[in-house]
matplotlib code that plots the C-alpha trace (Angstrom):
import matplotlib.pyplot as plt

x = [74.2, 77.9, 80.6, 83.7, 86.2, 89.3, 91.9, 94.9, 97.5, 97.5, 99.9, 103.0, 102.6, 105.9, 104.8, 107.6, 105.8, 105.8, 109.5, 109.9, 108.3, 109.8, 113.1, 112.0, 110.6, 113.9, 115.8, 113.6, 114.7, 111.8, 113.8, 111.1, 108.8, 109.3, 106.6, 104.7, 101.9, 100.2, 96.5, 93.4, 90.8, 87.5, 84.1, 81.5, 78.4, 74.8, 71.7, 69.2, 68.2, 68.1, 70.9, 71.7, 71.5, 73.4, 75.9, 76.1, 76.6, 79.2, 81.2, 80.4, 82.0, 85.1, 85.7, 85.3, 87.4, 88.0, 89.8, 92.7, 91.3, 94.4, 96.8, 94.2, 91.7, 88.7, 86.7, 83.4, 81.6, 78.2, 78.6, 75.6, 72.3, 71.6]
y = [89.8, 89.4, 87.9, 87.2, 87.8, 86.5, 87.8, 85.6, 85.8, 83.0, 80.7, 82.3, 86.0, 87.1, 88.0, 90.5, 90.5, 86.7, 86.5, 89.5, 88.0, 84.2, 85.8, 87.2, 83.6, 82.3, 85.2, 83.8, 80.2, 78.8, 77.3, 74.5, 77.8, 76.9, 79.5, 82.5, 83.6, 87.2, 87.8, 90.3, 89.4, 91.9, 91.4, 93.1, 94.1, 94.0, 95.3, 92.2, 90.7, 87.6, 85.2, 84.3, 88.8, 88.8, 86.2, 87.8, 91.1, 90.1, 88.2, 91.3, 93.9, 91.5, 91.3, 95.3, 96.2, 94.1, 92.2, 92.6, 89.6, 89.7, 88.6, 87.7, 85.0, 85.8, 83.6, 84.7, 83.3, 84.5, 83.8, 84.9, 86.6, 89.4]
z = [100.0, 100.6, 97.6, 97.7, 94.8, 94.4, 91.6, 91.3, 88.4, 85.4, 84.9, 83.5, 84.4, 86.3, 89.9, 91.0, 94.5, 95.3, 94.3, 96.7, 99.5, 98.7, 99.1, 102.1, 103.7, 102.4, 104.8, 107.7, 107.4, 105.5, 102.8, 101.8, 99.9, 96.1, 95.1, 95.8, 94.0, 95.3, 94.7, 95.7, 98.1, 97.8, 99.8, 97.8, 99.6, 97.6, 98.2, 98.3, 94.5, 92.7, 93.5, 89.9, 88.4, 91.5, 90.8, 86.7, 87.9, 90.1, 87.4, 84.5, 87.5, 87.7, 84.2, 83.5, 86.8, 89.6, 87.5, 84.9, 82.4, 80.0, 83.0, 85.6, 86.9, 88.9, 91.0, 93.0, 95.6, 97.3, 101.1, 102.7, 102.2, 104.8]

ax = plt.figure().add_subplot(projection="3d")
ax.plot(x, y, z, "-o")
ax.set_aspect("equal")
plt.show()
């Protein structure tokens, strides 16, 4: 079973790296970027089980430490059983 995780920053944390790279877009001539936001991307790989003790150990495993819960959101999304 493949998920997806995504970690994104919530609203109002300071994101040193999306100014960084917005700065850099503005260099390049893309002047119309108000905002850059930098995130994590992980594919986790299961062994088959249950969709839903799937789906729960996913979301405990972001909240413990994929995930930084006082400054981050999380989202996960199984994709496909193999």
């Amino acid at each position: 079973m493949k998920a997806d995780i995504y970690v994104t920053l919530k609203e109002g944390v300071l994101d040193p790296q999306g100014e960084a790279v917005k700065k850099s877009l503005h260099v390049l001539g893309y002047d119309n970027v108000d905002e850059v936001r930098i995130g994590k991307y992980i594919e986790v790989y299961m062994a088959n089980m249950d969709r839903e003790k799937a789906w729960q150990e996913l979301q405990e495993m972001s909240d413990k430490l994929l995930a930084n819960p006082v400054i981050e959101n999380f989202q996960v999304k199984l994709v496909e059983d193999k």
